[in-house]
Residue, then its C-alpha position, 0 to 999 in steps of 0.5 A: x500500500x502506497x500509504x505505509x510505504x510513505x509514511x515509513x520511509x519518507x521524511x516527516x510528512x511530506x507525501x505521507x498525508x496526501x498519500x494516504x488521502x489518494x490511497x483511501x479515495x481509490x479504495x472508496x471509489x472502487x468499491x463505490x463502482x463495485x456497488x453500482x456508483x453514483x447512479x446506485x445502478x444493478x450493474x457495476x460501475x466500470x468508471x468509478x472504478x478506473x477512477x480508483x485504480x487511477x488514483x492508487x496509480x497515481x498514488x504509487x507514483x507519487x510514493x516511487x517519487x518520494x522515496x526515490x532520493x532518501x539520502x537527501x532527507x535530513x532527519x534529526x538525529x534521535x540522542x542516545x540516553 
């Protein structure tokens, strides 16, 4: 999942948090196209549902991006008791 991979190895927030809002709106999105999406049709909703894998692509993306270059974070040493 794109949302823990940046979380855990990006420094701070900076793609964790719009990951995570991606990540979360693709899965919604899907399962809304597998219920029929926004018209509650009998049938599954093939838009809604390139929606959600576009944005969890988007969301990888954006995830390769962030974690592309590590060494350049400068994370704050944590001192030793």
């Amino acid at each position: 999942m794109p949302a823990v991979v940046a979380a855990r190895y990006t420094c701070g927030t900076r793609a964790s948090g719009p990951v995570t809002v991606l990540s979360l709106a693709a899965i919604v999105s899907v399962l809304f196209g597998l219920n029929g999406g926004p018209m509650a049709r009998d049938e599954i909703n093939w838009e809604s549902i390139y929606l959600g894998l576009s944005l969890w692509l988007f969301a990888g993306i954006w995830t390769y991006i962030a974690t592309k270059n590590l060494e350049t974070c400068k994370l704050p040493k944590q001192k030793k008791n």
